[in-house]
Each structure stands twice: as structure tokens, then as C-alpha cells.
FITORNU-758173 format. One record per residue (C-alpha): residue in three letters; x, y, z. Coordinates in steps of 0.25 Angstrom, whole numbers, plus 5000, padded with zeros to 4 digits. Each point is the difference from the previous one (the first is absolute). Example, Ala and Ser with C-alpha at 12.3 -4.5 7.8 and 13.67 -1.06 7.14 Angstrom:
<rs>
ala504949825031;ser500650144998;
</rs>
This chain:
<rs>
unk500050005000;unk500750154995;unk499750135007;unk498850024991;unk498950055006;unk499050064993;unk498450025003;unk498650014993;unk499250115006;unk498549994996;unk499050115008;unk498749915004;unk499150114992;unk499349904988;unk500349864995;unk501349974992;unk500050034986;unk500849964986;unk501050125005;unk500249945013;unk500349894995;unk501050064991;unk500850055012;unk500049875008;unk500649934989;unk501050094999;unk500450005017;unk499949854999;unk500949994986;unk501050105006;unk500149935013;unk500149864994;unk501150054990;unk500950045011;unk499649895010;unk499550105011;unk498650035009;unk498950064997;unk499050085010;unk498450025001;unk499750135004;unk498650055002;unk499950164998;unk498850035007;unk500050135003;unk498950064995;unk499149935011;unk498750074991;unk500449924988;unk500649885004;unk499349875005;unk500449895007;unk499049904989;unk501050074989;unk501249945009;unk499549875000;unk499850004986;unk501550054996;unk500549895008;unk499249894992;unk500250064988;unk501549995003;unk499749865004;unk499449974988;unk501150054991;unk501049905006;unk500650125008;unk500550005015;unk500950105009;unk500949995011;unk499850035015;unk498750065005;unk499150104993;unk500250155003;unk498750075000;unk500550175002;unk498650035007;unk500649925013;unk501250104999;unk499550125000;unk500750065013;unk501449984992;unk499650084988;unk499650125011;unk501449985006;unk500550034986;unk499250114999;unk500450055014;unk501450024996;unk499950064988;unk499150105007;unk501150025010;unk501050024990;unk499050104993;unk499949934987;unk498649995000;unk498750105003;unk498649985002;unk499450074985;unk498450025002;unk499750024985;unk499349884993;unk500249904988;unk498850084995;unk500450155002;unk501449984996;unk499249944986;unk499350104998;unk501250114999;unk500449904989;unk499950004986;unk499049904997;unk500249845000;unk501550045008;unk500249895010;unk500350075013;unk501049915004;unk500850034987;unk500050134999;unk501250055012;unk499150055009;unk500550085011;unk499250075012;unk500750065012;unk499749965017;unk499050105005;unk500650085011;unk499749945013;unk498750085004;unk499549984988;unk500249855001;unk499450005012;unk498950074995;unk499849894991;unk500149875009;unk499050085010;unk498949974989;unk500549874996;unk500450024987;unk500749894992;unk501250004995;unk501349944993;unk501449975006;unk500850044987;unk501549994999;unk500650134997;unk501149994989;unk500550125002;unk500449965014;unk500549864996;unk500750084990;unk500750095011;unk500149885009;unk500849914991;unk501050104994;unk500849964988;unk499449855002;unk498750064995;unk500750014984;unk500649845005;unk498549935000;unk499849904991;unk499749865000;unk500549874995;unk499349934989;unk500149874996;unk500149954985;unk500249904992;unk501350044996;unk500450045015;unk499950105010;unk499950154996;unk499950145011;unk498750084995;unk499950145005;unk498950025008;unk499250155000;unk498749985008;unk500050174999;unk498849974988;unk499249935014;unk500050125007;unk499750005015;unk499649855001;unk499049965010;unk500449895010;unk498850005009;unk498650075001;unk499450035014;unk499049865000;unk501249924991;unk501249975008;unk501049994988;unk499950024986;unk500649884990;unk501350074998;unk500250005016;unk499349865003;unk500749944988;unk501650065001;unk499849965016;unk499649864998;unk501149984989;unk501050045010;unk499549925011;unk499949894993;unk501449994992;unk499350014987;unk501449994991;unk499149994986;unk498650094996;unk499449934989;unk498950114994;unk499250054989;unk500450124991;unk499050085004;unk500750015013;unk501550044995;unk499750145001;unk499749985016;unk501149945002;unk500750135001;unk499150045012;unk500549865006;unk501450034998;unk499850155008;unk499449935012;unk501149884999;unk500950125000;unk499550075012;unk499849905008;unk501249924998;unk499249884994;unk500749894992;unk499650024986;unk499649874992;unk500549974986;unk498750044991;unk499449924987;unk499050044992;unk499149914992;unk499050054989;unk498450005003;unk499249934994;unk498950114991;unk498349984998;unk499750014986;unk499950165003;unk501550015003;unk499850015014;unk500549915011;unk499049915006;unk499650045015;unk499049985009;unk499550145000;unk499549954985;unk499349905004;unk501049904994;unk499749844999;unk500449945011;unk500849885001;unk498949945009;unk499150024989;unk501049944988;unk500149885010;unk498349995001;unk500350004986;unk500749884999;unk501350064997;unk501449935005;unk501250075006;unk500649954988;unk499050084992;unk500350135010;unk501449994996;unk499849984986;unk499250145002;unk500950095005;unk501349944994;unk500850114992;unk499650024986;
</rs>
């Protein structure tokens, strides 16, 4: 057994779908090439969205696909007390701030179909009267990671972040910008960690030496890199595999009401067939 150790991190919010099982294949294949571990987590934190019935279905469906992980499953709502600890040192070290604007204001100042979690927003902490002001009427809220801080606070090391991406023809250091993010949110006032926090803390924790993802997530990766950075995280090597598209051109999710596995399987369909699916053209 190498030093491997890799994970598949499904969030409990729907069944599995073609996509997901795109991304499993890929963990699996990756570990199995290099003789290593891989681990289940669960990212449920979204307690609103995800159900403990979606759980069980990920785990059959994994099942059914012939696929197992090592050690125990890690579900992230049980660990919610260490993402606020996360938080509660970058607050100390003044990197983040509470911003009381909303997805939906900071839209609207948009030009129209921006995503505003694209677009480099940037807001400013409110004094602290006027903070206080706020949290007196209950008002809700987002922690957001101030770059220009994290830009003051890492110093020459700032023009250093980058990641490293594995290829098939080898390693190679990519440059990492996540300036086009903006001020990233890693927590709302009712959520205790956003998937950047939960996800970079739990890849730490867990000595994940190999992140096996999507495409659509490369560009994230460089929000991963500046939390890794900050918080002296060891960084994981990063591959990327290519989704798998709907006849629109866009990537199956859940969201769009994509077949589920659980479905191709009422169907009749084997894991054999699932493979033969969402093998690469």
C-alpha cells in the first residue's frame, strides 16, 4: 500500500447521477493506479438540503458500482465545532469580517446574468457601531475572507500561490489567482463553514495527498491554494478529469433534475453499462 490517499466527497442533496459517477470512476482509477486509499466523505452541510435517505442512497449506489473506501465514513455535519475554530483564527488574525449584504443585493448591482461569485466582489467590515447596530436586529450575514488582508498578511508569498497538478505526462506548478473570487464566503451566520473551509480543513485532516475532481472545479482550486497557504495546510497534488455533458452542453447535475443511477438500475441497466456510459469518447 503507497502513501496515496485520495477521497470521493458526494453532499447528500439528491441521488447520484451519470456525472457522479464520472467522478467516482475516476477517484477509484486514480487510487488503484497508484496502489493507494480512498476515502468516503459526506458534505452535509447544508443541513436544509441534504437528507439522511440521499446518504443512504450514495452508499448503495457506491455498492452497486462494485465501489468500496477505506476506514469510517466522514460526514462534515458531525464536525462543525472545528470549522468555527477555523474561523476563529482567521478572525483573530483579522482576515475575515462579517459582510451583511446579500447574494441578492450584491446581484443586483450586476450587469445582468453575472454570477456573484465570479465577479471580485469586494465589500468593506462595517465599523463596529454600525456592526453592532446590525447584529442587534438579527441580521444575516456572511464571514468573507478579505484578500486584501490575506494579500498583506502573506507578503511576497502571495505572488508564490500556485498548486500542483498532476498530468499525464508529469507533474507541473500552475499559478493560482483567486483575485477574480473576490472576498469568498466561508460561513453564513446559520451555516458553519462554506465548501471552501469544510472542504480544505477536511483534506488536511485527513492526509489527502491526491484530489481527484472535475474541470468545473479547477478554477477553485486557487481559493483552496490561499486557504492551504494561510493556514499552513499541506497541499494535495490535483488531477482534473473531463465531465461528462447532456445533449445541451452542459454537465449533468442534480439541480437539473438528471437520471439517477438508482433510476438506470430500475431500468435494468448493469454497472457495466454505467461504465460504458461515461467512458471518455
Amino acid at each position: 500500500m503507497s502513501d496515496y490517499i485520495t477521497r470521493f466527497a458526494p453532499s447528500p442533496t439528491g441521488r447520484l447521477h451519470l456525472g457522479h459517477a464520472v467522478s467516482a470512476f475516476n477517484v477509484w482509477a486514480a487510487a488503484a493506479e497508484a496502489g493507494g486509499k480512498v476515502y468516503l466523505r459526506i458534505e452535509d452541510i447544508d443541513q436544509t438540503r441534504c437528507k439522511i435517505e440521499f446518504e443512504a442512497g450514495i452508499l448503495e449506489d457506491l455498492a452497486w458500482m462494485g465501489l468500496s473506501w477505506d476506514g469510517p465514513v466522514r460526514r462534515q455535519s458531525e464536525h462543525f465545532s472545528e470549522y468555527s475554530a477555523v474561523l476563529d483564527t482567521l478572525r483573530a488574525r483579522g482576515l475575515i469580517y462579517r459582510c451583511f449584504r446579500t447574494r441578492r443585493e450584491i446581484a443586483s448591482s450586476l450587469p445582468a446574468g453575472a454570477d456573484p461569485d465570479e465577479t471580485g466582489f469586494v465589500s468593506r467590515p462595517l465599523s463596529p457601531t454600525e456592526e453592532a447596530a446590525r447584529l442587534a436586529h438579527n441580521a444575516a450575514f456572511a464571514w468573507r475572507l478579505s484578500l486584501a488582508a490575506a494579500r498583506a498578511a502573506l507578503g511576497d508569498a502571495w505572488r508564490a500561490l500556485h498548486y500542483t497538478e498532476e498530468t499525464p505526462i508529469g507533474l507541473r506548478r500552475v499559478p493560482a489567482d483567486p483575485s477574480r473570487f473576490g472576498d469568498v464566503v466561508l460561513a453564513r451566520k446559520d451555516t458553519p463553514a462554506s465548501y471552501h473551509l469544510a472542504c480544505c480543513h477536511d483534506d488536511a485532516l485527513q492526509g489527502i495527498t491526491h484530489v481527484v475532481r472535475g474541470e468545473d472545479l479547477r478554477a477553485v482550486t486557487a481559493i483552496h491554494a490561499l486557504l492551504q497557504t494561510l493556514m499552513g495546510w499541506p497541499q494535495p497534488v490535483y488531477r482534473f478529469h473531463p465531465l461528462l455533458l447532456g445533449p445541451d452542453g452542459k454537465k449533468l447535475s442534480k439541480r437539473n433534475a438528471d437520471k439517477s443511477l438508482a433510476a438506470w438500475r430500475a431500468e435494468g441497466m448493469t454497472p457495466e453499462d454505467i461504465r460504458a456510459m461515461t467512458a471518455p469518447a
